[in-house]
C-alpha positions in Angstrom: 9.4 70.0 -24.5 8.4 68.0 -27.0 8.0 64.0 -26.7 10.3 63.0 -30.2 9.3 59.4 -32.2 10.4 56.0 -30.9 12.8 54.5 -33.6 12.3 50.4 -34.0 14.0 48.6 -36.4 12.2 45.6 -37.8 13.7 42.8 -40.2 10.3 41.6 -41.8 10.1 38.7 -44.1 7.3 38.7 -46.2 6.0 35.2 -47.8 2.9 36.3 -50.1 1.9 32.8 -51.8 -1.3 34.4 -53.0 0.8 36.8 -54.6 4.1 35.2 -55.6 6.0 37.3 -53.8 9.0 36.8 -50.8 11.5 39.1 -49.7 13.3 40.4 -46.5 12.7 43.9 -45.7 14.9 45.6 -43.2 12.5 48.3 -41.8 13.4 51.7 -40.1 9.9 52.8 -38.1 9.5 55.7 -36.3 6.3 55.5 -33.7 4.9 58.8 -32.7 4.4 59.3 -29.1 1.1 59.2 -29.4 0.8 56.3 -31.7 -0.3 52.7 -30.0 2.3 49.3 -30.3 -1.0 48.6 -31.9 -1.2 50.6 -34.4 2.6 50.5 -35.3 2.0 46.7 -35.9 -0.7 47.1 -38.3 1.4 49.7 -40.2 4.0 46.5 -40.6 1.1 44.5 -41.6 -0.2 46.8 -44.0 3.7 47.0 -45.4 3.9 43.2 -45.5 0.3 43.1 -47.2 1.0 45.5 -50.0 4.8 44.5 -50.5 3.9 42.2 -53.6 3.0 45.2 -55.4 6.8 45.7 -55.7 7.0 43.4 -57.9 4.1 45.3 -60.4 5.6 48.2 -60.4 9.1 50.0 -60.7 8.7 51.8 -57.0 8.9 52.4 -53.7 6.8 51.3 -50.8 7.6 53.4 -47.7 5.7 54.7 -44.5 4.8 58.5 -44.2 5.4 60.7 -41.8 2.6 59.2 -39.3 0.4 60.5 -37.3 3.1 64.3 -36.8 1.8 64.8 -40.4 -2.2 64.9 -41.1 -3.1 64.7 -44.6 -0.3 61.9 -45.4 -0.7 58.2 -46.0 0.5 55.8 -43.4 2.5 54.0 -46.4 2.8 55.3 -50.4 3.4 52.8 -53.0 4.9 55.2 -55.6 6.5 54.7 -58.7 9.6 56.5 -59.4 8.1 59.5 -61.7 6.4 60.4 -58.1 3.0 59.6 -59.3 1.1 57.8 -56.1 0.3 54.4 -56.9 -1.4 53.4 -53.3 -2.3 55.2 -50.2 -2.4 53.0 -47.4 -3.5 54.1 -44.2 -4.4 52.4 -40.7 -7.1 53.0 -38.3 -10.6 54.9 -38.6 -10.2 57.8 -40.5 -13.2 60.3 -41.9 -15.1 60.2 -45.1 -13.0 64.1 -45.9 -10.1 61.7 -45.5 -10.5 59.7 -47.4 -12.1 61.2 -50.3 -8.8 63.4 -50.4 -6.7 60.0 -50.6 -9.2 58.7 -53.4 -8.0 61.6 -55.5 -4.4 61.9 -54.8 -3.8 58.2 -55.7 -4.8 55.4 -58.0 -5.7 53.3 -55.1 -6.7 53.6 -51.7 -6.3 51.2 -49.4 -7.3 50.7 -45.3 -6.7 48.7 -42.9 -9.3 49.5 -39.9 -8.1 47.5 -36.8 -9.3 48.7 -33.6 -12.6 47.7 -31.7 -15.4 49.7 -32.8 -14.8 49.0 -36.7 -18.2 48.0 -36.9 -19.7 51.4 -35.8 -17.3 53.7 -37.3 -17.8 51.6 -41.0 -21.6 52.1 -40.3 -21.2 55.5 -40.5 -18.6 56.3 -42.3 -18.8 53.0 -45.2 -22.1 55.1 -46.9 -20.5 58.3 -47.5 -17.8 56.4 -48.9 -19.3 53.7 -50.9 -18.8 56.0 -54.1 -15.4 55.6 -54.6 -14.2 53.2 -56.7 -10.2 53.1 -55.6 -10.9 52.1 -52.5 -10.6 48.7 -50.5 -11.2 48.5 -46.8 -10.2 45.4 -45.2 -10.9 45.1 -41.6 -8.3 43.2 -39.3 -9.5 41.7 -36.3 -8.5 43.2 -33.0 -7.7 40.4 -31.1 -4.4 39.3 -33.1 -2.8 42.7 -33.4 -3.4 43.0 -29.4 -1.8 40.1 -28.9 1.4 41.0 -31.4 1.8 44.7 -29.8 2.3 43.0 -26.6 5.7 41.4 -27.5 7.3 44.3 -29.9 10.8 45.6 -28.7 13.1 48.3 -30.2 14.7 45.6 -32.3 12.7 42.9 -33.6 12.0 40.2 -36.4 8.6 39.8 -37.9 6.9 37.5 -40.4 4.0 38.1 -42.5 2.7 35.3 -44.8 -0.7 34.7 -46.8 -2.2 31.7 -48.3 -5.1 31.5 -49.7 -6.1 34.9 -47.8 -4.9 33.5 -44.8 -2.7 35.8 -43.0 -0.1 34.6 -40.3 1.6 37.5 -38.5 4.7 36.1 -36.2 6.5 38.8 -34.0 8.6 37.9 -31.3 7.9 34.5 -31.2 4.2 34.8 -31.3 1.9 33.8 -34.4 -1.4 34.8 -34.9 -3.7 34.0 -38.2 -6.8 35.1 -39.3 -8.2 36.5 -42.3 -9.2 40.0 -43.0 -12.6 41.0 -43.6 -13.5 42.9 -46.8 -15.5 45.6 -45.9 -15.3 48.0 -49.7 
């Protein structure tokens, strides 16, 4: 029998001074049984990251269908015609990968989070380095391991950014750092 998804439901408020941008999202997640607390909490980030785009474009930011579904972003910014504004994805993923994503959307843009960025991005970063639409910005490991610790089914999260500065608060616990450009 198969494991089915874990279903959390996340009120996020998202306070983007770089970016002018605030609003309340009320977030229906769906964690793959094989997909990390860790992992699920970068997707948020990601979200609350790319959520001033909203406000560029007549669209819809959404997450995919995860890791049950290769060959999908983690999150689409789209605009309503269909046409793929941003593919946002989360984790390490192959040069193939993401290639594929650099021609399927305007922009491409990932989040690696997990220890061992620094080898994977040696490898991978060259064979990559070509492509134009995409940004790789590295969060640090420590903060999203501390944040996956306190995640329940139901739970409020904040994200804010000034001046690059990121501030993640879940369950009571805030963590800040800045994320590295890598592309």
């Amino acid at each position: 029998m198969a494991l089915s998804a874990t279903v959390f439901k996340v009120e996020l408020g998202v306070s983007d001074v770089d970016h002018g941008y605030y609003a309340d999202h009320t977030l229906t997640v769906a964690r793959h049984p094989s997909e990390t607390d860790e992992r699920m909490v970068v997707r948020l980030l990601a979200f609350g990251l790319r959520a001033h785009r909203l406000s560029d474009v007549d669209g819809e930011l959404a997450f995919g269908a995860g890791l049950s579904t290769p060959g999908v972003p983690d999150l689409r910014l789209a605009d309503y015609t269909g046409r793929m504004l941003e593919w946002i994805n989360v984790g390490q993923p192959d040069e193939r990968v993401l290639g594929k994503a650099a021609g399927q959307a305007d922009q491409v843009v990932l989040f690696p989070f997990a220890a061992g960025v620094s080898t994977w991005w040696r490898t991978v970063g060259p064979k990559v380095a070509g492509l134009p639409n995409l940004s790789v910005l590295q969060i640090p490991h420590a903060p999203v391991q501390e944040l996956a610790q306190t995640v329940d089914r139901r739970f409020s999260a904040q994200v804010m950014v000034i001046e690059s500065q990121v501030t993640m608060t879940v369950g009571g616990v805030d963590v800040s750092f800045t994320p590295e450009p890598l592309q």
